[in-house]
mmCIF file of the N, C-alpha and C atoms, coordinates in Angstrom:
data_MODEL
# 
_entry.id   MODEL 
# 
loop_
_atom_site.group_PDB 
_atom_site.id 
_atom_site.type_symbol 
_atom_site.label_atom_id 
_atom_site.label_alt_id 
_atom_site.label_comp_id 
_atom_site.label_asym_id 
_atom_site.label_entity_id 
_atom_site.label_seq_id 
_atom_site.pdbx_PDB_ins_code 
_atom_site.Cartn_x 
_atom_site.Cartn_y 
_atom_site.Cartn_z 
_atom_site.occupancy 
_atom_site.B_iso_or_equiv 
_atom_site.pdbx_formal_charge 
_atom_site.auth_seq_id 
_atom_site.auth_comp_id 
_atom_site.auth_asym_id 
_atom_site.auth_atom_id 
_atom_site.pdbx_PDB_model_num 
ATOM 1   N N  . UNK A 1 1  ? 25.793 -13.487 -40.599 1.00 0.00 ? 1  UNK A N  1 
ATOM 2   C CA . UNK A 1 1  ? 26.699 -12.402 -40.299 1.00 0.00 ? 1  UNK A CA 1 
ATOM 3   C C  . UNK A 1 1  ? 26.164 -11.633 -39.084 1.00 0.00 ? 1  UNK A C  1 
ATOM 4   N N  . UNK A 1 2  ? 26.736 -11.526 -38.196 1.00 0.00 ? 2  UNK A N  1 
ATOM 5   C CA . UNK A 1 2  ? 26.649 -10.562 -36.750 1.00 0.00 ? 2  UNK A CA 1 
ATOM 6   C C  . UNK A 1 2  ? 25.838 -9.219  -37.116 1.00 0.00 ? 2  UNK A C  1 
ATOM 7   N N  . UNK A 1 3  ? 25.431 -8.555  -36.420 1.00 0.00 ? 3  UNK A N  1 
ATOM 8   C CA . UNK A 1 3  ? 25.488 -7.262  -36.405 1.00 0.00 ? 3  UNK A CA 1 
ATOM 9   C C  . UNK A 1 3  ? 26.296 -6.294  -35.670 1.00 0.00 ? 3  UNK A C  1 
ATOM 10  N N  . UNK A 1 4  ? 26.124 -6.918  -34.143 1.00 0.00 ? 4  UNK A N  1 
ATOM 11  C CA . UNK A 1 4  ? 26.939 -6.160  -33.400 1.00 0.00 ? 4  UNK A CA 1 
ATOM 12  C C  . UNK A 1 4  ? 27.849 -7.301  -32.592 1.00 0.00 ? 4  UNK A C  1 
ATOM 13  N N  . UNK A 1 5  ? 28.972 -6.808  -31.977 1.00 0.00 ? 5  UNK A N  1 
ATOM 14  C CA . UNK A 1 5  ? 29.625 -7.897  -30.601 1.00 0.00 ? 5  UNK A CA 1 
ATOM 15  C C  . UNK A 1 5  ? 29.615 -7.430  -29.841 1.00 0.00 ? 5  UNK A C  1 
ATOM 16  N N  . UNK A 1 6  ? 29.208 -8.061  -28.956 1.00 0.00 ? 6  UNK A N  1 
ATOM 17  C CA . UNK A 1 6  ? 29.099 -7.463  -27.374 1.00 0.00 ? 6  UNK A CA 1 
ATOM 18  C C  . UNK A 1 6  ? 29.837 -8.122  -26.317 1.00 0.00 ? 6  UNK A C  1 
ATOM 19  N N  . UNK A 1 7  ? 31.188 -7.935  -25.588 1.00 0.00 ? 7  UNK A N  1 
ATOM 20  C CA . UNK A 1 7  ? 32.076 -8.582  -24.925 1.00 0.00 ? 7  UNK A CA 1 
ATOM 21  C C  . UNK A 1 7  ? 32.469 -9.388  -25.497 1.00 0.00 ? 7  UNK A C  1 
ATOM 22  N N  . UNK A 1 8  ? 32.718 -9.209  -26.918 1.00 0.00 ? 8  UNK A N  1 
ATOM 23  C CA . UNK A 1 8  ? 33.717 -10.363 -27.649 1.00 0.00 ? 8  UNK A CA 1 
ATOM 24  C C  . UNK A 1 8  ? 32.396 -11.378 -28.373 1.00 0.00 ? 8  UNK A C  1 
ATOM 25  N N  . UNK A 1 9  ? 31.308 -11.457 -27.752 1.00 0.00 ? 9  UNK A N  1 
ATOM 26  C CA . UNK A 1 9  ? 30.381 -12.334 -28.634 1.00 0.00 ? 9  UNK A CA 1 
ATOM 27  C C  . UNK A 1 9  ? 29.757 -11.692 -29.515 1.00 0.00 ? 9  UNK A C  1 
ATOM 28  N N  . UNK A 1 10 ? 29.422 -12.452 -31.000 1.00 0.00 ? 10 UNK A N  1 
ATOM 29  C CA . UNK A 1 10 ? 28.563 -11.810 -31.996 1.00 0.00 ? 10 UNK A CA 1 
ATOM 30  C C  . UNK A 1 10 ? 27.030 -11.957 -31.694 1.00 0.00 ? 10 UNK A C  1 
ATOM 31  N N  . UNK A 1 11 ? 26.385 -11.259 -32.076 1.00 0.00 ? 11 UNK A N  1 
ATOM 32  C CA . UNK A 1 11 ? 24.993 -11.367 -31.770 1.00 0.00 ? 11 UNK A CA 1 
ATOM 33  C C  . UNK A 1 11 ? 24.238 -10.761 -32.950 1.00 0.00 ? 11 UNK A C  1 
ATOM 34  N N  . UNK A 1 12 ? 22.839 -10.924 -33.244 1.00 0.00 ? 12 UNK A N  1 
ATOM 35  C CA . UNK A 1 12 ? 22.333 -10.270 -34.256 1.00 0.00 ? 12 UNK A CA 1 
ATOM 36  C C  . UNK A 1 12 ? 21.249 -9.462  -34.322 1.00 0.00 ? 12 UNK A C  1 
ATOM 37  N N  . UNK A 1 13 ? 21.171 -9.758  -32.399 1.00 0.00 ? 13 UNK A N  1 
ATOM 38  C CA . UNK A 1 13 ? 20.109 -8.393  -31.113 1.00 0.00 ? 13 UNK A CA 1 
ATOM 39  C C  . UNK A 1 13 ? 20.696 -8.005  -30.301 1.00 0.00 ? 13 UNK A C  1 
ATOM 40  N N  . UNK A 1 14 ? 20.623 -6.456  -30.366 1.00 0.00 ? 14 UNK A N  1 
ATOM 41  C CA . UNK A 1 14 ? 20.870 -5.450  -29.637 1.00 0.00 ? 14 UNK A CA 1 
ATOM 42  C C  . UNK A 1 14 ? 19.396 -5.409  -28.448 1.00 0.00 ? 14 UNK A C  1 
ATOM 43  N N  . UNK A 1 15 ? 19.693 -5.406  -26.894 1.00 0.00 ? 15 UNK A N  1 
ATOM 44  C CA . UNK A 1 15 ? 18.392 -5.205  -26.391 1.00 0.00 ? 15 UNK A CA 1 
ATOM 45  C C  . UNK A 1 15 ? 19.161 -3.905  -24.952 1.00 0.00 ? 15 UNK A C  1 
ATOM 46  N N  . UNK A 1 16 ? 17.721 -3.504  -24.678 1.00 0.00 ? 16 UNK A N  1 
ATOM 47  C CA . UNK A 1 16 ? 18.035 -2.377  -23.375 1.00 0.00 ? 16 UNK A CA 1 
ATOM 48  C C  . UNK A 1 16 ? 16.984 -2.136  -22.841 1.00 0.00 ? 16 UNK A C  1 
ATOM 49  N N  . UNK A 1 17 ? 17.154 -1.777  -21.649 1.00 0.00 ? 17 UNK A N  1 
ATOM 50  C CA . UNK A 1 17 ? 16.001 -1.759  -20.314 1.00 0.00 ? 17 UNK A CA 1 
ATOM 51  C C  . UNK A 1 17 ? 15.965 -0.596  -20.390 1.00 0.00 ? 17 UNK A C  1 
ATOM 52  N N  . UNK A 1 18 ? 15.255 0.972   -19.662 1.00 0.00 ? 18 UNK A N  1 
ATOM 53  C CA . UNK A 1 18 ? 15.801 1.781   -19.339 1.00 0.00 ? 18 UNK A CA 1 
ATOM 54  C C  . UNK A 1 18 ? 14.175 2.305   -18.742 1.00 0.00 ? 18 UNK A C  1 
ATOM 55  N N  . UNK A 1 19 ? 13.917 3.612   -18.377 1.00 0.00 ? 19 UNK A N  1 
ATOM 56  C CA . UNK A 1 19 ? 13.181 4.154   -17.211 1.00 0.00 ? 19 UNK A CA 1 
ATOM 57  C C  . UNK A 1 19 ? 12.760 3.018   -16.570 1.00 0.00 ? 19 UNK A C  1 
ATOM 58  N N  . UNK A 1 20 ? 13.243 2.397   -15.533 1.00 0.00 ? 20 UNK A N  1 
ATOM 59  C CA . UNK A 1 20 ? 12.397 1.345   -14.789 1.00 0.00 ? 20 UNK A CA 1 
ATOM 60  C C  . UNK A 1 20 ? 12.237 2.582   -13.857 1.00 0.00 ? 20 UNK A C  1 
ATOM 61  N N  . UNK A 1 21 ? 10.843 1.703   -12.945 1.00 0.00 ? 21 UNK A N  1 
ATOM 62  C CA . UNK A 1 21 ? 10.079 2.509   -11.789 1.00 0.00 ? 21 UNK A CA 1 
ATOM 63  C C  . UNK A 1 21 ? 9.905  1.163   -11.140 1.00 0.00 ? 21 UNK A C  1 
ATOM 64  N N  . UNK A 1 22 ? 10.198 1.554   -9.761  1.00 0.00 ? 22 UNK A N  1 
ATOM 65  C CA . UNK A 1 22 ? 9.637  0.130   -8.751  1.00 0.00 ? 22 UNK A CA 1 
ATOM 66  C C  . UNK A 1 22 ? 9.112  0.903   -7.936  1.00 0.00 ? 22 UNK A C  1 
ATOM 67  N N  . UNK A 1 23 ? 7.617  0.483   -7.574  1.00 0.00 ? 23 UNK A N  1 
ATOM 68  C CA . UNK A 1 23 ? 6.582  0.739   -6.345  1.00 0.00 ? 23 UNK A CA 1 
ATOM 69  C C  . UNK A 1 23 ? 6.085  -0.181  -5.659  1.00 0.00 ? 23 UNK A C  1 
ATOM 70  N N  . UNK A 1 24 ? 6.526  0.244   -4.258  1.00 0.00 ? 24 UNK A N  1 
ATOM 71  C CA . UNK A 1 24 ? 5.653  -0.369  -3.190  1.00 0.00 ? 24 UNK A CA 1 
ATOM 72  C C  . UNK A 1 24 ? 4.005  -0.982  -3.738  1.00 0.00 ? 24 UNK A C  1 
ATOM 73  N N  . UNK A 1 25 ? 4.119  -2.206  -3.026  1.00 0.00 ? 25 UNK A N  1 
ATOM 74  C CA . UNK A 1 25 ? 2.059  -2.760  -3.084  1.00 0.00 ? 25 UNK A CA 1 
ATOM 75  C C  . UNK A 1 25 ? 2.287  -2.932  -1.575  1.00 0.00 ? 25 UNK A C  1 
ATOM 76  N N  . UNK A 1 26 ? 1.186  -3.982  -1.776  1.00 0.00 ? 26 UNK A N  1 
ATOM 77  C CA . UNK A 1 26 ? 0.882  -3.963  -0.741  1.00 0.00 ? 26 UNK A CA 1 
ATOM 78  C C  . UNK A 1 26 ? 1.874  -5.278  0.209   1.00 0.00 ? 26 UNK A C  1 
ATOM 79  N N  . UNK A 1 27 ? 2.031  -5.008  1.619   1.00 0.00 ? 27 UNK A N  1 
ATOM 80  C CA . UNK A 1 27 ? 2.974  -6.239  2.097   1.00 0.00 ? 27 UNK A CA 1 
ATOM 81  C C  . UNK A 1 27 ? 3.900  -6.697  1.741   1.00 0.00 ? 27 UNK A C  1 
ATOM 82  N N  . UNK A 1 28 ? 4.626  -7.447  0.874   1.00 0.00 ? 28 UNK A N  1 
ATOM 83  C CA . UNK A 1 28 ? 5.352  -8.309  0.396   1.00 0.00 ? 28 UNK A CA 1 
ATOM 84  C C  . UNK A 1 28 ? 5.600  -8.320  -0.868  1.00 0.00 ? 28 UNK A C  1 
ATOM 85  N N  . UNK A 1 29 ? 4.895  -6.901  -1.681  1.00 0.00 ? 29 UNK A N  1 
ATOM 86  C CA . UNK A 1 29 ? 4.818  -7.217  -3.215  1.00 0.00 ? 29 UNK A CA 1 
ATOM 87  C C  . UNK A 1 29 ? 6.040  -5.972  -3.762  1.00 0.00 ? 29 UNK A C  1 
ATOM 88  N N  . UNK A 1 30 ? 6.531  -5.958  -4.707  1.00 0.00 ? 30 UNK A N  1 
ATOM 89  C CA . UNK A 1 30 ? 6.254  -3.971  -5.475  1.00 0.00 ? 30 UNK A CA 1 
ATOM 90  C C  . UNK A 1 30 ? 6.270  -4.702  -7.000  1.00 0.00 ? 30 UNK A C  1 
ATOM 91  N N  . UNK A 1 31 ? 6.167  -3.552  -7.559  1.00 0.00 ? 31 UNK A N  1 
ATOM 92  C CA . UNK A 1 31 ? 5.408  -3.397  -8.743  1.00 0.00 ? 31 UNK A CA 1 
ATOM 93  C C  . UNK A 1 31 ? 6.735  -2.875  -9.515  1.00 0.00 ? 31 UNK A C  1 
ATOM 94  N N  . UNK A 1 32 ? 7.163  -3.212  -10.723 1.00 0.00 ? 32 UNK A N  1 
ATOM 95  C CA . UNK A 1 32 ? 8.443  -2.915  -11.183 1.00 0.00 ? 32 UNK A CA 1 
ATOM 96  C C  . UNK A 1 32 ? 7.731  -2.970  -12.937 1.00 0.00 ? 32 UNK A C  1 
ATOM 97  N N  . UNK A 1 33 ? 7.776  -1.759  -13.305 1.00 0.00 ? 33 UNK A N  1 
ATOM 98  C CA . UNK A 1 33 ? 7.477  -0.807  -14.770 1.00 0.00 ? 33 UNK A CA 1 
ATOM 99  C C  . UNK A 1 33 ? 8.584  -0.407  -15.504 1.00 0.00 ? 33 UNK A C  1 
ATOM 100 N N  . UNK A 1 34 ? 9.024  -1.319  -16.625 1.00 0.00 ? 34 UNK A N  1 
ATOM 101 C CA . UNK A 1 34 ? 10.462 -0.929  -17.660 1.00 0.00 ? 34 UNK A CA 1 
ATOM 102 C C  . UNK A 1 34 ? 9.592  -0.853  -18.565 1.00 0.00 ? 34 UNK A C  1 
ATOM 103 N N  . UNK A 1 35 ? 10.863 0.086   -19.810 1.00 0.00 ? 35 UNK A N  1 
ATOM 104 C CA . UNK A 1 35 ? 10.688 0.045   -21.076 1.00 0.00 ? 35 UNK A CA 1 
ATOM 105 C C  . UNK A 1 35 ? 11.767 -0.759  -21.644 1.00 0.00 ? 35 UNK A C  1 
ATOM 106 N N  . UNK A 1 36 ? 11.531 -1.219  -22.791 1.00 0.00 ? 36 UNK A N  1 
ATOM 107 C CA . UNK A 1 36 ? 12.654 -2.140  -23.508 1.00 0.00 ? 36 UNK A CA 1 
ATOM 108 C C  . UNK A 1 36 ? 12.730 -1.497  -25.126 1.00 0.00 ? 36 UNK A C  1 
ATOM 109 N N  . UNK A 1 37 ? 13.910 -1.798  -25.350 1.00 0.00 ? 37 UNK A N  1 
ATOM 110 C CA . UNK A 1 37 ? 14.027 -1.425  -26.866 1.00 0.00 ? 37 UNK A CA 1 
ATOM 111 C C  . UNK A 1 37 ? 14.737 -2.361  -27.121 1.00 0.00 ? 37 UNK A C  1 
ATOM 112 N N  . UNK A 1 38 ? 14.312 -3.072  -28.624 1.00 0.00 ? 38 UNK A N  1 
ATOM 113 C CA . UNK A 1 38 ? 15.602 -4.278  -29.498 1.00 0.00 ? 38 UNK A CA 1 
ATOM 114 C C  . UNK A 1 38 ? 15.786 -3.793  -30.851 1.00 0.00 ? 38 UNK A C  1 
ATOM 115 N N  . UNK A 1 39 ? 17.212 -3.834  -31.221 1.00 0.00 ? 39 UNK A N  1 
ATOM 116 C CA . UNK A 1 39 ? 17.276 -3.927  -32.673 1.00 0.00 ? 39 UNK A CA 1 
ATOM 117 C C  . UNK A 1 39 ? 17.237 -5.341  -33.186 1.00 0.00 ? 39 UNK A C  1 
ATOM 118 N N  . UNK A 1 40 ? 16.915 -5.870  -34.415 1.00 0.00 ? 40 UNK A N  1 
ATOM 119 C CA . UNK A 1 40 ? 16.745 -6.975  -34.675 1.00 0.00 ? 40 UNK A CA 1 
ATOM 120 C C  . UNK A 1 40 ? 17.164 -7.140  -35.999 1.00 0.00 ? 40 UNK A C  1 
ATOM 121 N N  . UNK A 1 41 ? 17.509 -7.920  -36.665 1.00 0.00 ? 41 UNK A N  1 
ATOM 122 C CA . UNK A 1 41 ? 18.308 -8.459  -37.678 1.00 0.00 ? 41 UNK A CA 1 
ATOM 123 C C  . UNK A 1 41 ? 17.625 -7.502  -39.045 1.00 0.00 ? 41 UNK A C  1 
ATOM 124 N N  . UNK A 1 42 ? 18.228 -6.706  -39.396 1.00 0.00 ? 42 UNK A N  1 
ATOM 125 C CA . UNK A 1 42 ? 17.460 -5.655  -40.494 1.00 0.00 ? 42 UNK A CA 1 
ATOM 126 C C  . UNK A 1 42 ? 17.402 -4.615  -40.073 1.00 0.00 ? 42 UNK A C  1 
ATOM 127 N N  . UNK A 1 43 ? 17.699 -4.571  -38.850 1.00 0.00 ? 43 UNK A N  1 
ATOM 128 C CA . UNK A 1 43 ? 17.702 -2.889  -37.756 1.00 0.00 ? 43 UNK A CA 1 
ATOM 129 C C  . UNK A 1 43 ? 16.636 -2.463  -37.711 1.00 0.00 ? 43 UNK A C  1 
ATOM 130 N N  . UNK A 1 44 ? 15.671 -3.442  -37.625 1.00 0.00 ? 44 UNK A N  1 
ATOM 131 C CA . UNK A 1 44 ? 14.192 -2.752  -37.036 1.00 0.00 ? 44 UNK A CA 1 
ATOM 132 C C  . UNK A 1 44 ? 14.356 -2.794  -35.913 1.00 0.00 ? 44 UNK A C  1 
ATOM 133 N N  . UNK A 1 45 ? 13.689 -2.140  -35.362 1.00 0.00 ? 45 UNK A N  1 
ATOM 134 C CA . UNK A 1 45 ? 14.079 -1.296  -33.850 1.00 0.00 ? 45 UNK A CA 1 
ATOM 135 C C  . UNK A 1 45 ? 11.933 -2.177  -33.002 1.00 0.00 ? 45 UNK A C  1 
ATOM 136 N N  . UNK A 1 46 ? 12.100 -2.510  -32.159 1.00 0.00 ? 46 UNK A N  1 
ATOM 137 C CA . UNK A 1 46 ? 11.078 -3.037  -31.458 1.00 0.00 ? 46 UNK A CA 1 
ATOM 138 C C  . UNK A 1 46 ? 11.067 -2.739  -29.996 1.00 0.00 ? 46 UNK A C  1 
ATOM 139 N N  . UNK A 1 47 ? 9.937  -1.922  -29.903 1.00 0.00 ? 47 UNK A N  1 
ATOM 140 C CA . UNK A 1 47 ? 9.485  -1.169  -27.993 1.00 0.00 ? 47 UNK A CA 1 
ATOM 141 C C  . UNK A 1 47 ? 8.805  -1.702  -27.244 1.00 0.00 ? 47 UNK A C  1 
ATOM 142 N N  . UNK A 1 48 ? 8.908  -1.816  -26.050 1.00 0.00 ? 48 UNK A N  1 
ATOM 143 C CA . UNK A 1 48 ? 7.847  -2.699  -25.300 1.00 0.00 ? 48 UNK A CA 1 
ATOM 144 C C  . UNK A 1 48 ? 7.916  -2.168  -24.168 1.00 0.00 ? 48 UNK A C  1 
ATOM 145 N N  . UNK A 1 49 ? 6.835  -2.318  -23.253 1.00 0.00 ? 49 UNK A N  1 
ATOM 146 C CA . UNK A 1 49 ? 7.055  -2.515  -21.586 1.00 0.00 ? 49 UNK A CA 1 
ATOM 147 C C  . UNK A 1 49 ? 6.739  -2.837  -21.115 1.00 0.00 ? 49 UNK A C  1 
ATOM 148 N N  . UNK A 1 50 ? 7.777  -3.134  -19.730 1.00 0.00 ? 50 UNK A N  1 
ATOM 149 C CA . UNK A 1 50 ? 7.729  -4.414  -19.347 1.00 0.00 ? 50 UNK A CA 1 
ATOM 150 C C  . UNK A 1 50 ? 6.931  -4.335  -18.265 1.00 0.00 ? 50 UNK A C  1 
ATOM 151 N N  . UNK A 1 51 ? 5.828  -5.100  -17.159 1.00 0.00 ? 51 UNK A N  1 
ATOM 152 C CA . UNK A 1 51 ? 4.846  -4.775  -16.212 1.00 0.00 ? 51 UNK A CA 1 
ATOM 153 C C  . UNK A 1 51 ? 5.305  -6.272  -15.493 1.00 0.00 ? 51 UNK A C  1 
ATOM 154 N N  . UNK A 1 52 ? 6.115  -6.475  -13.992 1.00 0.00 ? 52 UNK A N  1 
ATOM 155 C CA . UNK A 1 52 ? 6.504  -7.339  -13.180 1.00 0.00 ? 52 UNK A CA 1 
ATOM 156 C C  . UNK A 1 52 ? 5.793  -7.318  -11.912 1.00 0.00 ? 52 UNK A C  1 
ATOM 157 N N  . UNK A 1 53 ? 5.192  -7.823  -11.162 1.00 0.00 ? 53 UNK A N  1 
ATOM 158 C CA . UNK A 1 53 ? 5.135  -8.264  -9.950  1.00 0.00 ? 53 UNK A CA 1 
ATOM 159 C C  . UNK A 1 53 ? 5.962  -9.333  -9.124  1.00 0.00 ? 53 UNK A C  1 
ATOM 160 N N  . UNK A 1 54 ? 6.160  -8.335  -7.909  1.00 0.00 ? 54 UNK A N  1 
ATOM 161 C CA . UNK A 1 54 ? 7.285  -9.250  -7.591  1.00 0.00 ? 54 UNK A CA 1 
ATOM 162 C C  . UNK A 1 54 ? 7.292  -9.457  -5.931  1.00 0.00 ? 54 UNK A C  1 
ATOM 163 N N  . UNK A 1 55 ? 7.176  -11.060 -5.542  1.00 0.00 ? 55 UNK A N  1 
ATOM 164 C CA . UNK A 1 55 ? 7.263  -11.098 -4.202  1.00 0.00 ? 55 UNK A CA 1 
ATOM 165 C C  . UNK A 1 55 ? 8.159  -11.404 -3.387  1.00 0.00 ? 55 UNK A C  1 
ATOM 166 N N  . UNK A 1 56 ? 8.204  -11.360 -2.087  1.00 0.00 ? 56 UNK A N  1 
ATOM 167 C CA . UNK A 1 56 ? 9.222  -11.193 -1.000  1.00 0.00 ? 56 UNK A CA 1 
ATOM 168 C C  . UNK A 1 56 ? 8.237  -12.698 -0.713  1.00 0.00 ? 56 UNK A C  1 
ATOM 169 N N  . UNK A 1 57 ? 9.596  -13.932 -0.899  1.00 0.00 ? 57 UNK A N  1 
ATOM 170 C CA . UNK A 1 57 ? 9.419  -14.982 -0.146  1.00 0.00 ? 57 UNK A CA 1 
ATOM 171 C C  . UNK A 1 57 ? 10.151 -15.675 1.313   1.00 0.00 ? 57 UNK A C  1 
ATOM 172 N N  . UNK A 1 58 ? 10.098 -16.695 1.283   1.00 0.00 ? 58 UNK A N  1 
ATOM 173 C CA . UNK A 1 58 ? 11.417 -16.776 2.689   1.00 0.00 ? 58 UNK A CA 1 
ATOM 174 C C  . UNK A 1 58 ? 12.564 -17.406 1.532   1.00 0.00 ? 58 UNK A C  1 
ATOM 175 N N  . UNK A 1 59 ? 12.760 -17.677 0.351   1.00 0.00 ? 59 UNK A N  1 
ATOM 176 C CA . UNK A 1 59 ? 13.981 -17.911 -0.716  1.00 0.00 ? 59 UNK A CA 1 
ATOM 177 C C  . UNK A 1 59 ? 14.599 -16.364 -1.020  1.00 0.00 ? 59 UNK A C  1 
ATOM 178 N N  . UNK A 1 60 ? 13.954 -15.474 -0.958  1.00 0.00 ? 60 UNK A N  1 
ATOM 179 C CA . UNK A 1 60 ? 14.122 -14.330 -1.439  1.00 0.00 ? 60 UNK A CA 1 
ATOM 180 C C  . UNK A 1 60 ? 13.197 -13.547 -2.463  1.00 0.00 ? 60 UNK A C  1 
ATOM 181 N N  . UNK A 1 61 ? 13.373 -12.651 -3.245  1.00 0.00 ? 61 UNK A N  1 
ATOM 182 C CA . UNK A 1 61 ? 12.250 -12.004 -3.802  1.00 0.00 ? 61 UNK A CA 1 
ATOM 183 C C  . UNK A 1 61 ? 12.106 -12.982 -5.282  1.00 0.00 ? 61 UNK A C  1 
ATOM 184 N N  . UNK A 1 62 ? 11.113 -12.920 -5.998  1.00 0.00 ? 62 UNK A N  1 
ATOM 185 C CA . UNK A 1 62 ? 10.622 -14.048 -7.086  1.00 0.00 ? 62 UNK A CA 1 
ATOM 186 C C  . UNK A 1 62 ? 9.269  -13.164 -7.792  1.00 0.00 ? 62 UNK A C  1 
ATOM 187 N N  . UNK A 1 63 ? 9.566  -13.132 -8.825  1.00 0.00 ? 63 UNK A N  1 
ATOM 188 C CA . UNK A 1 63 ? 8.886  -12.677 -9.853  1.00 0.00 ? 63 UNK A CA 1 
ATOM 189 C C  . UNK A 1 63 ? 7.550  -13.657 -9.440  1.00 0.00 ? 63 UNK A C  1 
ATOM 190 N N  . UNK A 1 64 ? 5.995  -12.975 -9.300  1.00 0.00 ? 64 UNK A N  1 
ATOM 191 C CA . UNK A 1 64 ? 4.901  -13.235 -9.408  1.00 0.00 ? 64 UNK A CA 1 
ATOM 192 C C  . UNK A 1 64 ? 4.187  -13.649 -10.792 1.00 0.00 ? 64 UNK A C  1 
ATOM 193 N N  . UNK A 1 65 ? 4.273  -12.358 -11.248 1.00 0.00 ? 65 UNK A N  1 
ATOM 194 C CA . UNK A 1 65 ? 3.524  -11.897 -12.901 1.00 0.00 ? 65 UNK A CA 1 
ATOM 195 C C  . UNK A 1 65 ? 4.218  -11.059 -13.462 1.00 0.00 ? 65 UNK A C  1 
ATOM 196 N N  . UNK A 1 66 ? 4.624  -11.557 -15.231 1.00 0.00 ? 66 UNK A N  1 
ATOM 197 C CA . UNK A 1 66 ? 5.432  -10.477 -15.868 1.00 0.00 ? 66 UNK A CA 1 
ATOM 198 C C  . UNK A 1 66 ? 4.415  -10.634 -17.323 1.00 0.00 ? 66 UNK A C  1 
ATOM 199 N N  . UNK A 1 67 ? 4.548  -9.253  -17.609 1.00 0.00 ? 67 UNK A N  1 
ATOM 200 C CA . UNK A 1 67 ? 3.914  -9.093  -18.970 1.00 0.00 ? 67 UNK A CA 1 
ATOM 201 C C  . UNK A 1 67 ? 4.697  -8.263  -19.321 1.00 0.00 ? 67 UNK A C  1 
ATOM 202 N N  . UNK A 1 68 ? 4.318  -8.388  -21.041 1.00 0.00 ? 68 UNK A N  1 
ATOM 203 C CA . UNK A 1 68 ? 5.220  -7.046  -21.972 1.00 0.00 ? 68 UNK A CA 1 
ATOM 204 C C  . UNK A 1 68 ? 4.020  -6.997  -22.736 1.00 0.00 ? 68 UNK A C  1 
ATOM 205 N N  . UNK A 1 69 ? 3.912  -6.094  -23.057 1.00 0.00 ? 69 UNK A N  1 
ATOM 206 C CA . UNK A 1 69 ? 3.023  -4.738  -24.119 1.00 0.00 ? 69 UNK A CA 1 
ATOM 207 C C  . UNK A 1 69 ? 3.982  -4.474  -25.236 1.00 0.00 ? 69 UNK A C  1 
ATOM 208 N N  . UNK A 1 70 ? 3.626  -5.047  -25.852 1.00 0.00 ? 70 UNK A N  1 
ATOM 209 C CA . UNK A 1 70 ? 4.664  -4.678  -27.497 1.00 0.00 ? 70 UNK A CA 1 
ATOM 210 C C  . UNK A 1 70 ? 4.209  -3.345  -28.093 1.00 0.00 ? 70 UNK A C  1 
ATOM 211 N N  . UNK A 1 71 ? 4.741  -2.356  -28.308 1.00 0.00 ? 71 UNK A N  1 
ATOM 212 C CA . UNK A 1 71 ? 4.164  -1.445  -28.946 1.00 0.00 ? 71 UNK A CA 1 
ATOM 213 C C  . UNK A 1 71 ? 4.174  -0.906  -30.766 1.00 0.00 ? 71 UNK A C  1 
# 
């Protein structure tokens, strides 16, 4: 059984991004800092954030290094 629908599809996770921060590094890089929140099947609620590096190639920009910190 669903929990929620989202554009017509059922799903049984709710997820969301929200304060992101992107900072300059050095040259070619920045540094991009989210938080995430999920509800998950039972409505436990799960926090994390998210820590990206991200570079400027000649394809365009491309994720380096991503981590999440579960809290």
């Amino acid at each position: 059984m669903p929990l929620f629908t989202i554009h017509g599809r059922d799903t049984r996770e709710l997820a969301t991004r929200r304060r992101v921060v992107v900072s300059e590094g050095p040259s070619d890089k920045v540094r991009v800092r989210s938080e995430g929140l999920r509800v998950v099947d039972g409505g436990a609620a799960i926090s994390a954030v998210y820590e990206d590096e991200l570079r400027r190639t000649d394809d365009g920009w491309r994720i380096a290094r991503h981590a999440i910190h579960v809290k």
